[in-house]
Every structure is written in structure tokens, then in C-alpha cells.
C-alpha positions in Angstrom: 4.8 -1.2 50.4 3.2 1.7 48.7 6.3 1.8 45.8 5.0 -1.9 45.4 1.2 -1.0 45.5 1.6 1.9 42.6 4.0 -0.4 40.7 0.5 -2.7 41.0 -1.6 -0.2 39.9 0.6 1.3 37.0 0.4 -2.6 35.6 -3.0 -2.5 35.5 -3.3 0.8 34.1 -1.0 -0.4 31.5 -3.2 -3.5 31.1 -5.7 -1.7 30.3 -4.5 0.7 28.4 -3.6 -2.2 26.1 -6.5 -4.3 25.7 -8.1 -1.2 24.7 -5.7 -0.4 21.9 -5.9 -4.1 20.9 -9.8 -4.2 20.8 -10.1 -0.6 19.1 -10.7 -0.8 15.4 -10.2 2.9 14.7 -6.9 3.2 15.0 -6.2 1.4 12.0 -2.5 0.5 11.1 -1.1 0.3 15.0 -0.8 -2.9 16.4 0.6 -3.6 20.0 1.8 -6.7 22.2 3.8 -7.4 25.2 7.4 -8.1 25.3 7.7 -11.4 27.1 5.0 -11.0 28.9 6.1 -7.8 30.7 3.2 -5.3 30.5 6.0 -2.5 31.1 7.5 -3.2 27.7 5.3 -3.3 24.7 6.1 -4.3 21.1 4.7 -2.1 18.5 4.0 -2.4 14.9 3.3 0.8 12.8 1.9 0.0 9.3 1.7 3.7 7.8 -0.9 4.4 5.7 0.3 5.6 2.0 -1.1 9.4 3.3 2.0 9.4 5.1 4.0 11.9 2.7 7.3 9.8 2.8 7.0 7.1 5.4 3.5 5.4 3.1 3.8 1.4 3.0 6.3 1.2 5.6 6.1 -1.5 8.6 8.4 -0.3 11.4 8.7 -2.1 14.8 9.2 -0.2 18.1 9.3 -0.5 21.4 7.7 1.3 24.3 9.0 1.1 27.7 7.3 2.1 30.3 8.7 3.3 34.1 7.7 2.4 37.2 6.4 6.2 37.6 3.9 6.2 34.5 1.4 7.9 34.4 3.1 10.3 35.9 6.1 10.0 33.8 6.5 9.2 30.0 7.7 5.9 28.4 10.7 5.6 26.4 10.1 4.9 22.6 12.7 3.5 20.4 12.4 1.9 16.5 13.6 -1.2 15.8 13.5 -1.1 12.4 16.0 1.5 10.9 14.4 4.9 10.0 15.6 8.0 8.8 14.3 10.7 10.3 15.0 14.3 11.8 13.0 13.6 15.5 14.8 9.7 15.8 18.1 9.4 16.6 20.3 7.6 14.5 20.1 4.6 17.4 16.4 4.7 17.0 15.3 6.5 19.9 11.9 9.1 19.4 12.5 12.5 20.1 9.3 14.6 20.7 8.3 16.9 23.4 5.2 14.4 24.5 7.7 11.9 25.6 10.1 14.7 27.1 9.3 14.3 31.5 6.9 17.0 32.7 9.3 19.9 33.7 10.3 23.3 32.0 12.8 22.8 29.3 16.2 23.7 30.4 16.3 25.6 27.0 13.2 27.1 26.7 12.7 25.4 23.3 9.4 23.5 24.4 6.6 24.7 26.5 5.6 22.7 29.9 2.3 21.9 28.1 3.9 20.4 25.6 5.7 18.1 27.0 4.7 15.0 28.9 1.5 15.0 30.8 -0.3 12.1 32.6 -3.4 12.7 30.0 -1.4 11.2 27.5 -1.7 7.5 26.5 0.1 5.1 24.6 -2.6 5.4 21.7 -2.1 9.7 21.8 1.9 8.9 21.6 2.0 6.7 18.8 -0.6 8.8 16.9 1.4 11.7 17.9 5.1 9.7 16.3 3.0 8.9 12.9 2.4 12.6 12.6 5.8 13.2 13.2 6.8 11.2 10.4 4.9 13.4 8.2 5.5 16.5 9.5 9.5 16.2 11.2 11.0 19.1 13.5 14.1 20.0 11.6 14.7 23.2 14.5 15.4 21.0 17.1 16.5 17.7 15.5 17.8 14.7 17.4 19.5 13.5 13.9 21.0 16.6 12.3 22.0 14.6 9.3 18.4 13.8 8.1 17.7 17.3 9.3 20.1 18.9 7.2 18.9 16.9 4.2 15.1 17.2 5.0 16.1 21.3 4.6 18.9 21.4 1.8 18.6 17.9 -0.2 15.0 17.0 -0.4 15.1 14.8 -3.6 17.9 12.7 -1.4 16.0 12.8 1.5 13.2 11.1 -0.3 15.2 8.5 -2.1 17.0 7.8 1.8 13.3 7.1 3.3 11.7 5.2 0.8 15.0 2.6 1.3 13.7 2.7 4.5 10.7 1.8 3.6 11.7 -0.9 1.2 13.8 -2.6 3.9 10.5 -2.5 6.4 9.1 -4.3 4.0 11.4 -6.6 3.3 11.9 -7.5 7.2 8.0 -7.6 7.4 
């Protein structure tokens, strides 16, 4: 009963949570939905602002999926649309410590405070992935391909992203 009662609660944090984002005008260029209806899987659309160094003009579609266990745990984040990019694996999954569960890192790469914690919201996250895309983690990168050209090819890097961006547009 009390696995069934949080699972209640966590939905209607989640419901929320999204009407919120939905109704908030200042987070301009972020636009969320529900995945059949599921208020545990959200559709997002990110429509980056040309300030975005590389990623400007682009319309990428993601999903965030939420577990039972949120807040206390993070959501999964994956793009939809291809992007190339040092933090995103090639499958489209989002690397960052904010989505990485509350625990030390095995590594000692990442802090505990950076990683997850139940202050974060699905507005801090996706604010937190567009500055990613401006600003990528080549140290610790979950594609070392776009890592490698991020650092030593630059000029190909660009020309890779921007075909990125093209097709976003395209698919738009």
C-alpha cells in the first residue's frame, strides 16, 4: 500500500511539476507534454536559442522518464533527434552528473553534490542539458568520438553539429 500511495504522490508531483513548466513563460524555447498520457514519461521539445555557440536554431526532441522513486531519484533523459555531442551517447542518452543517482561516484570524478538531488526539477535539468550543449565535458565524455573532435578537429566538429542542426530542422 505505501509503494502505491508514493507512486500516487510522485504523479502528482510530476503533475505539477508540469503544468508549471507549461504555464511558465520564462523559460522560453522548452516545451513539454506527456507521452500517452503517462505523467512518468514526458515528451520534450528544445528550440535553442541562436546564443547557443553551436547547437543555435536547432529543434531536438527528447524524452524524460521518470522512476517510480523520483524525487528521490533522477529521470532518465534521452534525444530523439540525433545530436552530436561529447555528454550524449551516440544512442542518445544525456550524460551529466545532475541525472547521475545520489551516491559517491565509484570514480571519484563527480562530487555527491553534484550529482542528483531531490531539489532538482525537470525545468533545472533541461536548463542544466541546454548549457551543456554549449559548454560539453570532453574529460569525462559519454561519446569519445565527438570528444575527440570537440578537442583536436574543431572546424569538423562544427560542420558535424550544424548537420545536426539542419536535420532538426528539417524533421521539425
Amino acid at each position: 500500500m505505501a509503494s502505491s500511495s508514493s507512486s500516487l504522490a510522485t504523479a502528482g508531483l510530476l503533475q505539477r511539476q508540469l503544468k508549471q513548466m507549461q504555464e511558465d513563460k520564462d523559460i522560453p524555447g522548452i516545451s513539454c507534454g506527456l507521452v500517452d498520457d503517462n505523467v512518468f514519461d514526458w515528451e520534450v521539445m528544445l528550440m535553442i536559442n541562436e546564443d547557443c555557440k553551436h547547437y543555435g536554431g536547432g529543434f531536438f526532441r527528447a524524452r524524460l522518464s521518470f522512476p517510480r522513486e523520483y524525487p528521490l531519484m533522477p529521470p532518465k533523459m534521452k534525444f530523439e533527434t540525433p545530436i552530436w555531442h561529447p555528454n550524449i551517447y551516440p544512442n542518445g542518452e544525456v550524460c551529466i552528473s545532475i541525472l547521475h543517482p545520489p551516491e559517491e561516484d565509484k570514480y571519484g570524478y563527480e562530487s555527491a553534490a553534484e550529482r542528483w538531488s531531490p531539489v532538482q526539477t525537470p525545468e533545472t535539468i533541461l536548463l542544466s542539458v541546454i548549457s551543456m550543449l554549449s559548454s560539453p565535458n570532453d574529460e569525462s565524455p559519454a561519446n569519445v568520438e565527438a570528444a575527440r573532435m570537440w578537442r583536436d578537429d574543431p572546424p569538423e566538429f562544427k560542420k558535424r553539429v550544424r548537420k545536426c542542426v539542419r536535420d532538426s530542422q528539417e524533421s521539425f
